[in-house]
N, C-alpha and C positions, 0 to 999 in steps of 0.2 A: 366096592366100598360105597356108603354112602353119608353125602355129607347134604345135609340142610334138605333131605327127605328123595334127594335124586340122585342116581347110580353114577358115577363118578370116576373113569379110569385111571391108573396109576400114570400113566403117560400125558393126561390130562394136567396133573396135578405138575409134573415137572415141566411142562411145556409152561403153565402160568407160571412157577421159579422161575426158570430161567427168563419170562419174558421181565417179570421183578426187579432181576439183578441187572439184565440189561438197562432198564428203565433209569434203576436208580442211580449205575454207573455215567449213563449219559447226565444225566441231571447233576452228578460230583461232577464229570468234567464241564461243562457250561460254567456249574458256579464259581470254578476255580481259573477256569479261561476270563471269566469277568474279575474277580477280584485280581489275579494279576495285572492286568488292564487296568488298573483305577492307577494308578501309580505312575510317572512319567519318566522315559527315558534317562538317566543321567549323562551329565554333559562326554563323559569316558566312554558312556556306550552309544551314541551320536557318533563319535569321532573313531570308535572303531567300528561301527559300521559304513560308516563311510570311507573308511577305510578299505573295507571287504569290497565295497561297491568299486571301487577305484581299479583295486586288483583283479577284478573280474572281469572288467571293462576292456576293452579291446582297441586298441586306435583305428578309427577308419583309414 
């Protein structure tokens, strides 16, 4: 096959897709890892997770 005058394998072409989809799947989750992050804990979930930490905790 050829694309833009240079021979071009089939395996080529899916090797750049998938590098694509991986790209572009990294780049939804970063944006989504930030916009959740903009937003601050609410005081229920402070105090349950201080909670968990509590329960987790072990007495020396």
């Amino acid at each position: 096959m050829r694309i833009f005058g240079k021979h071009i394998f089939p395996r080529q072409i899916v090797l750049f897709a998938f590098g694509m989809l991986f790209l572009g799947s990294t780049t939804y989750d970063v944006h989504r890892s930030i916009k959740n992050n903009q937003t601050p804990p609410s005081k229920e979930q402070i105090q349950a997770f201080e909670d968990y930490l509590n329960s987790v905790r072990r007495p020396s």
